[in-house]
Phi, psi and omega in degrees: 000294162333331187259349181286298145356278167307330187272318154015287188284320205298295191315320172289327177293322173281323181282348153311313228263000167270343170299302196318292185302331178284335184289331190275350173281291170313348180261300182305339203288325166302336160237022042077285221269328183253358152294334178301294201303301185267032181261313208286332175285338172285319176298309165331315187273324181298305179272358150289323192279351185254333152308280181320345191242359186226359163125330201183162197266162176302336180307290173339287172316292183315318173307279206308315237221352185061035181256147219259301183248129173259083165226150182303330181281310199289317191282357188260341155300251187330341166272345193263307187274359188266349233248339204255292202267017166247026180270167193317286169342280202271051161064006161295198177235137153295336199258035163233335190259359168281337183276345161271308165302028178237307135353260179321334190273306183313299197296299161005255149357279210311300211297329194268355167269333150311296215285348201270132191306240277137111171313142164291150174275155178289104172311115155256008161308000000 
């Protein structure tokens, strides 16, 4: 009888202490998902506010300018000839070779926000 008890006692204490474990797994892994959602919204934001401050989206730039590869060499290539044959001189527009340098300052941008590590996140414990 005493050994019945005892096995008893072994079992609830163990299916507690797996209730116990499963919640803290389901809690962290919830939170986990939403740190991820707000990490994906601050970037998100991030690169909304730098459109908005420079005029325009990477798509755009990337249009405007034909580029294929976001590498620093294709793109100072394809700006140096987008940039010449919409100058005043060969009949081109100001207001089209200024929409390529705005092109290029944007990839610019993009390219010099990539190379830069990752904001650390804030502890708030």
């Amino acid at each position: 009888m005493p050994l019945r008890i005892i096995a008893q006692i072994v079992i609830q204490g163990g299916q507690i202490v797996t209730r116990a474990l499963t919640r803290a797994i389901r809690a962290e892994y919830e939170t986990i998902q939403q740190a991820r959602t707000h990490t994906a919204n601050r970037e998100g934001q991030a690169s909304a506010a730098k459109s908005t401050s420079l005029g325009m989206s990477v798509q755009e730039a990337t249009d405007i300018l034909a580029v294929e590869k976001m590498e620093k060499a294709h793109i100072k290539e394809r700006y140096d000839h987008m940039y010449q044959v919409n100058a005043k001189k060969n009949g081109g527009s100001f207001y089209l070779q200024s929409k390529v340098f705005r092109a290029k300052e944007r990839l610019d941008e993009e390219l010099a926000g990539k190379s830069e590590p990752p904001p650390a996140a804030e502890d708030k414990g």
